[in-house]
N, CA, C and O atoms as a GROMACS GRO file, in nm:
protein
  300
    1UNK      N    1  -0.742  -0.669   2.373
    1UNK     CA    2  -0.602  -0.698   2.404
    1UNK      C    3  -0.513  -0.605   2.322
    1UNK      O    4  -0.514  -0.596   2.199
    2UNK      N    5  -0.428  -0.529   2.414
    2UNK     CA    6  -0.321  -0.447   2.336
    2UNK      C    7  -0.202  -0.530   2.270
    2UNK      O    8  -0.165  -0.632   2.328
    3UNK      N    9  -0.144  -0.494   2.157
    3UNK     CA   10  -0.048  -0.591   2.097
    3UNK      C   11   0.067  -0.476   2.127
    3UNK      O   12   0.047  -0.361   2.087
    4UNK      N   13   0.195  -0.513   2.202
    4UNK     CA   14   0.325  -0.466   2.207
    4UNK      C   15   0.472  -0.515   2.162
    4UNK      O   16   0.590  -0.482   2.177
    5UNK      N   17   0.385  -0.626   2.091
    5UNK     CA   18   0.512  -0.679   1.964
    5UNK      C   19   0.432  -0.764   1.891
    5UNK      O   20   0.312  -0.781   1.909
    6UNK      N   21   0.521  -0.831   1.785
    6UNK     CA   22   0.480  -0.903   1.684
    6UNK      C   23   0.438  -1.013   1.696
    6UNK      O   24   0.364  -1.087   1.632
    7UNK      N   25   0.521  -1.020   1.831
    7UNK     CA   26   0.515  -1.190   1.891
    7UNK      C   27   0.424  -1.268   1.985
    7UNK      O   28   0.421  -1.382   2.031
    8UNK      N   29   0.320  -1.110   1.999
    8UNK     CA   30   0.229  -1.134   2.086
    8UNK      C   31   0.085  -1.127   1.994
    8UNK      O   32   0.001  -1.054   2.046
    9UNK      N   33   0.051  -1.178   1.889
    9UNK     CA   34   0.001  -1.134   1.773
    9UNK      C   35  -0.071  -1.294   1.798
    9UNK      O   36  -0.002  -1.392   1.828
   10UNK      N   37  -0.195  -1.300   1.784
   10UNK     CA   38  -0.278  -1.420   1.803
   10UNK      C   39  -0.327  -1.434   1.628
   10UNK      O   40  -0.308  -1.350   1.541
   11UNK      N   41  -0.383  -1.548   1.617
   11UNK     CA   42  -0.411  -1.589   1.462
   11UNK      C   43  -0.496  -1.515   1.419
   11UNK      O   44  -0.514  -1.543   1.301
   12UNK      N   45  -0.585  -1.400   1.466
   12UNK     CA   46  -0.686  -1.344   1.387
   12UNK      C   47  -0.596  -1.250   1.398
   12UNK      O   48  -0.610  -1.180   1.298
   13UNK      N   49  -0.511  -1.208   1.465
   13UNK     CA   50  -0.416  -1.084   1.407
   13UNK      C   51  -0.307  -1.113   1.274
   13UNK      O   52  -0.282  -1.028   1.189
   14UNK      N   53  -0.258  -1.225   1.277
   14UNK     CA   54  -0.178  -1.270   1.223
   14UNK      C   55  -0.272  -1.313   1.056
   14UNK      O   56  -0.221  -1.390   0.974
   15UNK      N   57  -0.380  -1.262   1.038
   15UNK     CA   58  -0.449  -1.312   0.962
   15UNK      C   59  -0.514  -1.162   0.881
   15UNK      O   60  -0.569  -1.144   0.772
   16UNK      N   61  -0.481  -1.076   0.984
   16UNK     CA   62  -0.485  -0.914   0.899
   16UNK      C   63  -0.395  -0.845   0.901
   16UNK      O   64  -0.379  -0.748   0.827
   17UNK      N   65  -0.291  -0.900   1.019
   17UNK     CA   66  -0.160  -0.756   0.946
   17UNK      C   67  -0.049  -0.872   0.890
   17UNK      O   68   0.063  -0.832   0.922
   18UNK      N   69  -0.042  -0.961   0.840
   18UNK     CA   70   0.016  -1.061   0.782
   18UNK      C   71  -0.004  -1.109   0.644
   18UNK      O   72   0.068  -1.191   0.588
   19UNK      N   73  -0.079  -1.068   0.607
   19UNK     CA   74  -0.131  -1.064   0.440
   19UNK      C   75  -0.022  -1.071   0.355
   19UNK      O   76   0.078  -0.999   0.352
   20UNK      N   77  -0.052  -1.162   0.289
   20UNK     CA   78   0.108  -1.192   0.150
   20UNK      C   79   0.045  -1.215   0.031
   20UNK      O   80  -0.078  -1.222   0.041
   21UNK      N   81   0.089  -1.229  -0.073
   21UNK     CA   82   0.043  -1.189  -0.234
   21UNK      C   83   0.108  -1.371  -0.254
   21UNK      O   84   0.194  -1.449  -0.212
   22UNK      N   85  -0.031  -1.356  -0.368
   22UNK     CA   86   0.015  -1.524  -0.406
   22UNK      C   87   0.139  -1.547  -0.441
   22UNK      O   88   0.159  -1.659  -0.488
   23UNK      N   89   0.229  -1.475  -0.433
   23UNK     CA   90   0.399  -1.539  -0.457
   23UNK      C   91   0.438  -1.584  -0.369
   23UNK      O   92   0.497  -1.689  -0.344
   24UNK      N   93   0.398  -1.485  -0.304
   24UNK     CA   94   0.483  -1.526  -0.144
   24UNK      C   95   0.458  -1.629  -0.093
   24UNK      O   96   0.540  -1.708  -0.048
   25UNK      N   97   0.310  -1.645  -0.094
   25UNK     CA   98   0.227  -1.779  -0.033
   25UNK      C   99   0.268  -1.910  -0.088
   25UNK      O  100   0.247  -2.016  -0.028
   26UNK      N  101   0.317  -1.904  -0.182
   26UNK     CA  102   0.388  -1.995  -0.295
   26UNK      C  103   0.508  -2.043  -0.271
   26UNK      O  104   0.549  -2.158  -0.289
   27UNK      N  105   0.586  -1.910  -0.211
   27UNK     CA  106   0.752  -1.932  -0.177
   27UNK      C  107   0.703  -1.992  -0.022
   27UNK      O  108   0.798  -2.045   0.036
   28UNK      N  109   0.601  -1.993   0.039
   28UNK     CA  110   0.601  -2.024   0.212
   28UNK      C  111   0.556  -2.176   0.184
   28UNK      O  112   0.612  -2.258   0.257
   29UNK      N  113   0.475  -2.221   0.102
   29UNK     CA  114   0.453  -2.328   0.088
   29UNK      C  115   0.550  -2.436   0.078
   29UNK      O  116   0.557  -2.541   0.142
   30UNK      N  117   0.629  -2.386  -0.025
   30UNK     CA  118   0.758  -2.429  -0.088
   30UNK      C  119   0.828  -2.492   0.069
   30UNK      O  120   0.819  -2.607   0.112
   31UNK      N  121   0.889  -2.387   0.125
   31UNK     CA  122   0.941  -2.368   0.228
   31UNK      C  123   0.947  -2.494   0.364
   31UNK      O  124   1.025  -2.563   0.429
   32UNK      N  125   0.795  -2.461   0.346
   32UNK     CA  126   0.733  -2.533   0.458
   32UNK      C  127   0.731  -2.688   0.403
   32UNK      O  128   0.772  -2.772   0.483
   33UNK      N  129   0.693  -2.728   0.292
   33UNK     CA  130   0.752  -2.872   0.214
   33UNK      C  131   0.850  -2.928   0.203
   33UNK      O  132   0.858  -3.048   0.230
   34UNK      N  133   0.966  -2.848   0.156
   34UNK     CA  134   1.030  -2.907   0.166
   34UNK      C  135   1.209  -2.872   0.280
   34UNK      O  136   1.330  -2.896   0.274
   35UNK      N  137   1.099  -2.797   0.379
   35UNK     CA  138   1.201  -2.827   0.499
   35UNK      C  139   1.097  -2.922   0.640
   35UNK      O  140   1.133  -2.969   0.748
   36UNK      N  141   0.993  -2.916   0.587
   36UNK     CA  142   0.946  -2.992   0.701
   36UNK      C  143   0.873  -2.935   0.782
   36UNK      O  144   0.833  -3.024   0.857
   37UNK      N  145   0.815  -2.805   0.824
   37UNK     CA  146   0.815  -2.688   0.874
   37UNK      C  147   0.671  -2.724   0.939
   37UNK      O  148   0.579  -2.783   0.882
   38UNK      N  149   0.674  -2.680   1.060
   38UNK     CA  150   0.544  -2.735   1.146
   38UNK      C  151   0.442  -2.608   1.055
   38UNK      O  152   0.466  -2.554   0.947
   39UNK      N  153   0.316  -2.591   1.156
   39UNK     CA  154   0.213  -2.514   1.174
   39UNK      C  155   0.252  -2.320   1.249
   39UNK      O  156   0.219  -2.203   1.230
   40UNK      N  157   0.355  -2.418   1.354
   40UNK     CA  158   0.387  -2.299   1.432
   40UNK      C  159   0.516  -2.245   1.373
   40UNK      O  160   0.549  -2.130   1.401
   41UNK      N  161   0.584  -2.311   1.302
   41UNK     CA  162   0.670  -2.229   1.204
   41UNK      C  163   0.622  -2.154   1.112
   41UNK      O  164   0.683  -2.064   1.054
   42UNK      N  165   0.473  -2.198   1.089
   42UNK     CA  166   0.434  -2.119   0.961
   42UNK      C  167   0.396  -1.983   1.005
   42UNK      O  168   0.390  -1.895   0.919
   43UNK      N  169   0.366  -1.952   1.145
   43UNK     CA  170   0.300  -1.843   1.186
   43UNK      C  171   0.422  -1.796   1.243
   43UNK      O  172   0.442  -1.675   1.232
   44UNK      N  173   0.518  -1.872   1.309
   44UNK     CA  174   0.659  -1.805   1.346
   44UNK      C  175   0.747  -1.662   1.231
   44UNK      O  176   0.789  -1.547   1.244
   45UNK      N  177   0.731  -1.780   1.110
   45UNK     CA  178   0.778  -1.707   1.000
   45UNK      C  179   0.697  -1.601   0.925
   45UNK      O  180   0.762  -1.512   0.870
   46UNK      N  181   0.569  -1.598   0.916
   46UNK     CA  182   0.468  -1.517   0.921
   46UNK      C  183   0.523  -1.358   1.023
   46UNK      O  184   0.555  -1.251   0.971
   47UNK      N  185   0.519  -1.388   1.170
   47UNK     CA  186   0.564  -1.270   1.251
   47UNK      C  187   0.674  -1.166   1.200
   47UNK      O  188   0.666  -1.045   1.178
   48UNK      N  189   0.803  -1.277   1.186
   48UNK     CA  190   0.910  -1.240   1.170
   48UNK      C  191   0.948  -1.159   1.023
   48UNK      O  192   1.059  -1.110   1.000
   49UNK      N  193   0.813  -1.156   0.915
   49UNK     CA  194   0.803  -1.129   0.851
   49UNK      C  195   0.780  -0.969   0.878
   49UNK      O  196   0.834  -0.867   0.836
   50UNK      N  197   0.687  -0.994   0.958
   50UNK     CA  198   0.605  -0.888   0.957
   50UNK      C  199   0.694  -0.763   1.028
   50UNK      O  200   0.695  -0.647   0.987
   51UNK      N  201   0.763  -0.812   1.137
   51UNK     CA  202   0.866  -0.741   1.224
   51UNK      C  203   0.985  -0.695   1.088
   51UNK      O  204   1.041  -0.585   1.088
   52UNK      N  205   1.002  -0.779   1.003
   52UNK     CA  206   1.128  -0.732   0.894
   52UNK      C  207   1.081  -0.595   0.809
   52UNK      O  208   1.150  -0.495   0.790
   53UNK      N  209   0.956  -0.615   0.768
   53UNK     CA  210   0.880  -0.545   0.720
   53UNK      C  211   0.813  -0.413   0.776
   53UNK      O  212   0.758  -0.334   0.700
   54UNK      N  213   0.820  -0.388   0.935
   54UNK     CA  214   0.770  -0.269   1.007
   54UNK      C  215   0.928  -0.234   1.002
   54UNK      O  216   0.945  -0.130   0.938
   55UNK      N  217   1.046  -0.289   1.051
   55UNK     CA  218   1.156  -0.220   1.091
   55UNK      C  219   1.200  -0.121   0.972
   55UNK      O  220   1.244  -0.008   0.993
   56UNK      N  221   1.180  -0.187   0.820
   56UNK     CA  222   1.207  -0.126   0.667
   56UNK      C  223   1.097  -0.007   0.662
   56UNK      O  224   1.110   0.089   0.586
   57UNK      N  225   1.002  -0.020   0.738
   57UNK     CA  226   0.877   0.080   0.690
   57UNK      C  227   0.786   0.082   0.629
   57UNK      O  228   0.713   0.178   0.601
   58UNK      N  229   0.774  -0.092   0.582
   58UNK     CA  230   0.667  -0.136   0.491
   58UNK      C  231   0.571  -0.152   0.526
   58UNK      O  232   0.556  -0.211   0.633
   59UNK      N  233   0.466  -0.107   0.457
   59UNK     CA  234   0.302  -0.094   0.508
   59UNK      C  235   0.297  -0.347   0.496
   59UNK      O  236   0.277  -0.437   0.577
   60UNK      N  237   0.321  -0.342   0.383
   60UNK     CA  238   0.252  -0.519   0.338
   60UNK      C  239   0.452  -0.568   0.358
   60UNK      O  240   0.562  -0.513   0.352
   61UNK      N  241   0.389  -0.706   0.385
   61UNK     CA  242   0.504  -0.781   0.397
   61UNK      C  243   0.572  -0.816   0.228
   61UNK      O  244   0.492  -0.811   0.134
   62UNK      N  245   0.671  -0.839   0.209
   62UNK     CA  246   0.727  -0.858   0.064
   62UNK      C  247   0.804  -0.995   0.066
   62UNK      O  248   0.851  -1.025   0.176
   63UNK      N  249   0.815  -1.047   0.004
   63UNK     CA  250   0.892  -1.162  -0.065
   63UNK      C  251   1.018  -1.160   0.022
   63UNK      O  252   1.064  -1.241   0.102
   64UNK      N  253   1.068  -1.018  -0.031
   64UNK     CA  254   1.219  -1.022   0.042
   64UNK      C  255   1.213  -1.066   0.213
   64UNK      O  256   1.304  -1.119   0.277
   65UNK      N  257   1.062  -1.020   0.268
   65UNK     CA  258   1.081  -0.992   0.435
   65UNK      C  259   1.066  -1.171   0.445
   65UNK      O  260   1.144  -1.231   0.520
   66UNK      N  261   0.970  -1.243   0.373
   66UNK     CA  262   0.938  -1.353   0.365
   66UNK      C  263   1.098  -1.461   0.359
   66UNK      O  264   1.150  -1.542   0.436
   67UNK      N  265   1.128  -1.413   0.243
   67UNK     CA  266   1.265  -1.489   0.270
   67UNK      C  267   1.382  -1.499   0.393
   67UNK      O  268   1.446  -1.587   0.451
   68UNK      N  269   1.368  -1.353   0.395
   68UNK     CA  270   1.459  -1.366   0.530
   68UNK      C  271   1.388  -1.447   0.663
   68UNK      O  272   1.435  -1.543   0.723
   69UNK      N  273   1.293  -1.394   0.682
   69UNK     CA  274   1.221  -1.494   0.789
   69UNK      C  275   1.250  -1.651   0.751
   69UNK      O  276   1.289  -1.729   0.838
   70UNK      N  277   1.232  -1.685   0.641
   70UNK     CA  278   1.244  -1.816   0.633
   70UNK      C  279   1.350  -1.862   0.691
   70UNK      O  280   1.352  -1.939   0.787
   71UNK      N  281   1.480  -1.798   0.613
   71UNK     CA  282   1.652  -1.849   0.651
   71UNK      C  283   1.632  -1.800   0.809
   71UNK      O  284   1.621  -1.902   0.877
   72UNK      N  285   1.627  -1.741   0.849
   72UNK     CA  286   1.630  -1.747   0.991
   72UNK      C  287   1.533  -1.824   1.103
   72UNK      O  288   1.562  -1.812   1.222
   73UNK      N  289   1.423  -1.897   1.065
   73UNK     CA  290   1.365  -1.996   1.096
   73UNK      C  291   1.448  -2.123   1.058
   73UNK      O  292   1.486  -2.171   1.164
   74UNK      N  293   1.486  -2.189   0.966
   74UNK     CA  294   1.540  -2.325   0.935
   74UNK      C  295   1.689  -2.312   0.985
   74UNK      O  296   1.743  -2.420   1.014
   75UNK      N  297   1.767  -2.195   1.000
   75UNK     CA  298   1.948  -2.219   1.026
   75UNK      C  299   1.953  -2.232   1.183
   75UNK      O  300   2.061  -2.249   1.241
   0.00000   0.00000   0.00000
C-alpha cells in the first residue's frame, strides 16, 4: 500500500515513522489523562504530529510538533 498522506498511515506505520522520545510520550500521556482523550485521538495526534514535523523538515517528531497537535486536537 502506497501512503499519500499522513492520514492514510495504518498502525504499523504509525508505529515507525511516529517514534517520540520518552518526554514526549510523557507529555501524550499527560494529555490523554487528563483531557479524556480516546485511542483514536492518540493516533490522531500522533499523525498530526508527524505532518507538523515533515512540513518544518524534521526527520523525528519533537515535543514542540507534539504539543501543537495536542492543542489542535482538544480546541
Amino acid at each position: 500500500m502506497r501512503i499519500y498522506s499522513n492520514a492514510q498511515m495504518t498502525n504499523r506505520h504509525i508505529k515507525k515513522f511516529c517514534q517520540i522520545d520518552d518526554a514526549s510520550q510523557k507529555l501524550l500521556e499527560m494529555a490523554i489523562d487528563k483531557f479524556g482523550l480516546s485511542a483514536r485521538a492518540y493516533t490522531r495526534i500522533l499523525k498530526v504530529a508527524r505532518t507538523i514535523a515533515d512540513i518544518e523538515g524534521k526527520e523525528n517528531i519533537e515535543a514542540a510538533h507534539l504539543s501543537e497537535s495536542i492543542i489542535s486536537n482538544i480546541g
